[in-house]
C-alpha positions as CSV (number, residue, x, y, z in Angstrom):
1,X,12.0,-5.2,-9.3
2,X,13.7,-2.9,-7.0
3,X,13.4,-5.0,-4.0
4,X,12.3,-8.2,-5.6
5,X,12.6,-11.3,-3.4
6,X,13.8,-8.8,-0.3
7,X,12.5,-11.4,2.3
8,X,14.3,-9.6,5.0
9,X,12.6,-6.0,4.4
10,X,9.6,-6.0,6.6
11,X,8.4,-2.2,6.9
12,X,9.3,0.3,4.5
13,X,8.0,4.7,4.3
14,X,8.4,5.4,0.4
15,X,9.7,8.9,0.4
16,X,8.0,11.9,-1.0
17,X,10.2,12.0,-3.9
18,X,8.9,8.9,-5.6
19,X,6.1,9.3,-8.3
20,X,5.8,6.2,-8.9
21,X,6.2,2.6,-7.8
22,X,7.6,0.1,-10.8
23,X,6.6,-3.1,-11.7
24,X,7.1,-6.0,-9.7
25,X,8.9,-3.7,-7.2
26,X,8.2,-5.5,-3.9
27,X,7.6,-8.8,-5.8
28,X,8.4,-11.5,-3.1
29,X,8.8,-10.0,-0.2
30,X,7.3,-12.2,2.0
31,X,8.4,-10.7,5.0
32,X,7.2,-7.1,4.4
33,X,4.4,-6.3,7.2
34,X,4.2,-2.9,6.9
35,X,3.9,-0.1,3.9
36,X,4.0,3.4,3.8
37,X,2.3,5.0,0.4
38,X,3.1,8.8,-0.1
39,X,0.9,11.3,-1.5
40,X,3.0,11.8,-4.4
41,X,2.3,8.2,-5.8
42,X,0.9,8.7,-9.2
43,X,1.0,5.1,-10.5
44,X,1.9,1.1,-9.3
45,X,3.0,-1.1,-11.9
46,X,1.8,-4.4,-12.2
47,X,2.5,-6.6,-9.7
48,X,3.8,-4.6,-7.5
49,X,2.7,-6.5,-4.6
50,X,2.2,-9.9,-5.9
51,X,4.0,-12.5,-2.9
52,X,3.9,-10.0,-0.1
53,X,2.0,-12.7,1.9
54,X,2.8,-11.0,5.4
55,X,1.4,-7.4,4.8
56,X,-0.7,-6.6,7.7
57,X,-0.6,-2.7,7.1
58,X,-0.7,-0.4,4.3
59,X,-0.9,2.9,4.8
60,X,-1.9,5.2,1.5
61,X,-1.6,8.9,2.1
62,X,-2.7,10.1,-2.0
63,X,-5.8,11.6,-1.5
64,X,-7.6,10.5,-4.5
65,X,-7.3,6.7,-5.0
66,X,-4.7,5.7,-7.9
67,X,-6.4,3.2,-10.0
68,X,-3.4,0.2,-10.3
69,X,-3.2,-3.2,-11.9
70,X,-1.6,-4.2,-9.0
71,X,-3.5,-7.1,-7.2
72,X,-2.8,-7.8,-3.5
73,X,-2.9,-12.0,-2.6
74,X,-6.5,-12.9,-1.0
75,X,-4.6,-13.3,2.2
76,X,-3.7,-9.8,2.3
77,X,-7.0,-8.6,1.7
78,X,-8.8,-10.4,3.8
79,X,-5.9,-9.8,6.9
80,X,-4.5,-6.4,6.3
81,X,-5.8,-3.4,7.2
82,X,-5.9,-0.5,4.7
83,X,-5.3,3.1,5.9
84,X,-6.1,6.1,4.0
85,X,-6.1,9.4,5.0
86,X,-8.9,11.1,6.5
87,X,-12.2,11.6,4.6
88,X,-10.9,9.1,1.9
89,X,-12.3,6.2,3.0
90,X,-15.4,6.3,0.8
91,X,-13.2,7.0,-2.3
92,X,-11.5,4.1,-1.6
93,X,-14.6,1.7,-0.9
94,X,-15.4,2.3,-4.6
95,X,-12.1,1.7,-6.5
96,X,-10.0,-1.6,-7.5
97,X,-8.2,-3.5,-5.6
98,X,-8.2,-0.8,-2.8
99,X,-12.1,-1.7,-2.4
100,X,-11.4,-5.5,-1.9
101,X,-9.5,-5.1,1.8
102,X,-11.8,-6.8,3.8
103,X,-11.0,-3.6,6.2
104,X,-10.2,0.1,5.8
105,X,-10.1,2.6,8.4
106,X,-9.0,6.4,8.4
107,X,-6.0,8.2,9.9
108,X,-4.8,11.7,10.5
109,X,-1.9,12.2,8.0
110,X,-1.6,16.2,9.3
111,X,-0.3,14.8,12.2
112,X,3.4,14.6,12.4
113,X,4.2,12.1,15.0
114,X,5.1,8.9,14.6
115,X,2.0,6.5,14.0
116,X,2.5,6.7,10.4
């Protein structure tokens, strides 16, 4: 519940440091468009992302897809776009919920620029 009901946040980069994203940690925020997933991310709690209504990007640099019980809203997976670093995609087309985004493309996460 560390940002619960944040309706202000609406892009956040999760530093490399973090291991693991709690329950209910973005619960709410509505106005969160944009979300940055690190490579170190080992687990996400339930809930995680249950009311983030507005994502429309979420980026997820771990190479091998962490199997969560969180569950993104319909809207999100049928309007966001999920990103995931290249050659994961197929990885992700097989695993729960990452497999429901109605799309997921690739990008270059050895680039160090600043398109994510």
């Amino acid at each position: 519940m560390a940002f619960e009901s944040c309706t202000g946040l609406t892009s956040i980069e999760i530093p490399n440091s973090v291991t693991q994203i709690g329950m209910s940690a973005f619960v709410y925020c509505s106005g969160l468009t944009d979300i940055v997933i690190p490579n170190s991310i080992k687990e996400i709690g339930v809930c995680a992302f249950f009311g983030c209504s507005s994502l429309k990007k979420v980026y997820c640099k771990v190479q091998t897809p962490v199997a969560i019980e969180a569950e993104f809203e319909d809207e999100v997976l049928r309007n966001a776009v999920l990103y995931v670093s290249s050659g994961c995609m197929e990885k992700y087309e097989k695993v729960v919920p990452w497999r429901n985004f109605s799309a997921i493309a690739e990008f270059d996460t050895t680039c160090n620029n600043n398109d994510k």
